[in-house]
C-alpha positions as CSV (number, residue, x, y, z in Angstrom):
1,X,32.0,13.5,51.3
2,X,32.6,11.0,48.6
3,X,34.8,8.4,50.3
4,X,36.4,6.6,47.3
5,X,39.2,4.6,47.1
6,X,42.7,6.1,47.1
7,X,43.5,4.9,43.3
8,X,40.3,7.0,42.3
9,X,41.0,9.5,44.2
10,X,44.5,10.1,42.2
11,X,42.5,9.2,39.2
12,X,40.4,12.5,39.6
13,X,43.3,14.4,41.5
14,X,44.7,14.6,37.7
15,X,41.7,15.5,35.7
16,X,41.6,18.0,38.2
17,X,44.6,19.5,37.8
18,X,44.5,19.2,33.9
19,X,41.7,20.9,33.9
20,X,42.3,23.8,36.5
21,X,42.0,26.7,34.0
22,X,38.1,26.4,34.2
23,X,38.4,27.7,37.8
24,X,38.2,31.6,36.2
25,X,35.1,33.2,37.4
26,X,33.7,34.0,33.6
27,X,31.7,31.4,33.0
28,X,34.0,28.4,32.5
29,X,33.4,26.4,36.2
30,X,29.6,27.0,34.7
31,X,30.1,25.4,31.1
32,X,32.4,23.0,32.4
33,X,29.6,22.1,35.0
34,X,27.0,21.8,32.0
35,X,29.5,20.2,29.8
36,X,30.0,17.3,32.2
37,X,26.4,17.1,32.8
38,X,25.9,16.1,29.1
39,X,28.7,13.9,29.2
40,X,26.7,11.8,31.6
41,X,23.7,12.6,29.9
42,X,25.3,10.9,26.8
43,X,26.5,8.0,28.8
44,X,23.4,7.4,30.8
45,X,20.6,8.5,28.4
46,X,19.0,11.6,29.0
47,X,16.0,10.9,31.3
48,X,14.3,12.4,34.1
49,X,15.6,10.0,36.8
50,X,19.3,10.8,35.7
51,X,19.1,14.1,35.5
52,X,17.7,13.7,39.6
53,X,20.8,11.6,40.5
54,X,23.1,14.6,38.4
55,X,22.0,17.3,40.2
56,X,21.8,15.1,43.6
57,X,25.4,14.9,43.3
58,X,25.9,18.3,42.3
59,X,23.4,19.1,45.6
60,X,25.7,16.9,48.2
61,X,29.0,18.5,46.9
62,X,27.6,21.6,47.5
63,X,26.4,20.7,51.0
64,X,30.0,18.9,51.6
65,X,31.6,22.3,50.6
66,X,29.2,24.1,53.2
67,X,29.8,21.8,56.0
68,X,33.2,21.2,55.7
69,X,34.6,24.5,54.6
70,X,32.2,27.3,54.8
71,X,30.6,26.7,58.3
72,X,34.2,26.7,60.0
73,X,35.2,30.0,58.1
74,X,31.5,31.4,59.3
75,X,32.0,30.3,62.8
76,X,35.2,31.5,63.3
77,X,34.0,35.0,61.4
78,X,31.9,35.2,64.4
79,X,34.2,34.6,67.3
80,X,36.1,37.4,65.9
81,X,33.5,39.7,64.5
82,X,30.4,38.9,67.1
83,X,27.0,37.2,66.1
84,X,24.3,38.9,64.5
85,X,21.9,39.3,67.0
């Protein structure tokens, strides 16, 4: 999880929330997504190497989401459900 300091946090809280209406499933998370990856593109300089750290952050929010929100859900699907086995 990216531990920042609470003023950044509140920072990002509100970009967030300005910008909730991308959180439709048709497409917009996805251009948004892209759209912010050019914006760092722009700001870095498109290389290789950024690109790599881009999608490494992209990669460790995804694996934040999983661990912290998807493995408790799937774990207690299966107390109530039973394991595949």
């Amino acid at each position: 999880m990216p531990y920042i300091k609470k003023e950044l946090r509140e920072e990002i809280d509100n970009c967030v929330c300005l910008n909730a209406y991308i959180l439709k499933a048709d497409g917009r998370l996805n251009y948004f997504i892209v759209k912010l990856f050019l914006l760092y593109m722009r700001v870095y300089g498109m290389s290789y190497a950024h690109a790599k750290e881009f999608l490494g952050e992209l990669e460790m929010a995804k694996m934040e989401i999983y661990r912290r929100y998807i493995a408790p859900y799937e774990d207690e699907k299966i107390k109530t459900n039973g394991d595949v086995v």
